[in-house]
C-alpha positions in Angstrom: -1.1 35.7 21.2 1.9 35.3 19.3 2.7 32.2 21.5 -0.4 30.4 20.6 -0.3 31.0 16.7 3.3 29.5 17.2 2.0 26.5 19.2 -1.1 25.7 16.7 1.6 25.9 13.9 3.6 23.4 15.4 1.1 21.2 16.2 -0.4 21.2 12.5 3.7 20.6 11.0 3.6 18.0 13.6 0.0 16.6 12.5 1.1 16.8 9.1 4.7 15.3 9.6 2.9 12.0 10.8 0.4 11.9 8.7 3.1 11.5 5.8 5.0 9.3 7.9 1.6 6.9 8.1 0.8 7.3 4.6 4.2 6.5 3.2 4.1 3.5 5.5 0.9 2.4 4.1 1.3 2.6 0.4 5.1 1.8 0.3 6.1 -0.6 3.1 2.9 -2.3 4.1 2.5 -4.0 0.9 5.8 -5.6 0.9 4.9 -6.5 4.2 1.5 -8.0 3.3 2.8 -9.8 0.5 5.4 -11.8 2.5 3.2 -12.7 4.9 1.1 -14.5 2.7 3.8 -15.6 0.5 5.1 -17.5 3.3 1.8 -18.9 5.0 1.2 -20.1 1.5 4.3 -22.1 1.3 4.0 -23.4 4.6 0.9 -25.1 3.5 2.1 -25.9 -0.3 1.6 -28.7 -2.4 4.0 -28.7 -4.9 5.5 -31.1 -7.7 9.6 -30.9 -7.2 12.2 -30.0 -4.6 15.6 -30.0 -4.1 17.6 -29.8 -0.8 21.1 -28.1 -1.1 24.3 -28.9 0.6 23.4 -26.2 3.8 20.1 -28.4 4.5 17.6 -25.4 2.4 14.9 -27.2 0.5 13.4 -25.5 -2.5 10.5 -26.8 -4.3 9.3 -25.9 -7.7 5.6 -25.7 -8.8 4.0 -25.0 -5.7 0.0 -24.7 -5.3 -1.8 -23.4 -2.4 -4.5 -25.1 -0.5 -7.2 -23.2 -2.9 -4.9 -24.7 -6.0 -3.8 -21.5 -6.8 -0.1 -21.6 -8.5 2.4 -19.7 -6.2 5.5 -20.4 -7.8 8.7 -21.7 -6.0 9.3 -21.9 -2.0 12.0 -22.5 0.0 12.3 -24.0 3.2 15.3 -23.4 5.6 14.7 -26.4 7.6 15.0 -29.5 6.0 12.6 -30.5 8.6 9.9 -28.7 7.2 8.7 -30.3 3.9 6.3 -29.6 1.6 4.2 -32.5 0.9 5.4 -33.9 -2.5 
C-alpha cells in the first residue's frame, strides 16, 4: 500500500510539474512568439512611405501600414531583395 500512495504522489508532482511548465509557456513565451509572427507576416506584406538600405544590404522602412491600413511601425528587411513596395 505504501507503494501505491508513493506512485499516485509522484504521478500528481509530475501532473502538476507540467502543468506549470504549459502554463508558464502559454502566458509568458507564447505571446512573444505570437507577436513576431505577425509582426513579420505584416512586414512582408507592408506598404510603407520611406526606406533606407544600409551598407550590409538591410533595408528598413519607416511608416509601414498593413494590407488592412493598420500603422505597424518600422520593418526591416535583411535581403535587399525583398522590398516593400514604396
Amino acid at each position: 500500500m505504501k507503494e501505491a500512495t508513493g506512485e499516485l504522489n509522484m504521478t500528481v508532482v509530475t501532473v502538476v510539474a507540467i502543468a506549470a511548465v504549459g502554463a508558464f509557456f502559454y502566458l509568458a513565451i507564447w505571446p512573444r512568439i505570437k507577436s513576431s509572427i505577425t509582426k513579420s507576416t505584416d512586414c512582408a506584406q507592408a506598404v510603407c512611405q520611406s526606406c533606407t538600405t544600409d551598407a550590409a544590404g538591410n533595408r528598413t522602412c519607416n511608416q509601414c501600414k498593413n494590407s488592412d491600413g493598420d500603422d505597424i511601425g518600422t520593418c526591416v528587411y535583411k535581403d535587399s531583395n525583398k522590398s516593400a513596395q514604396d
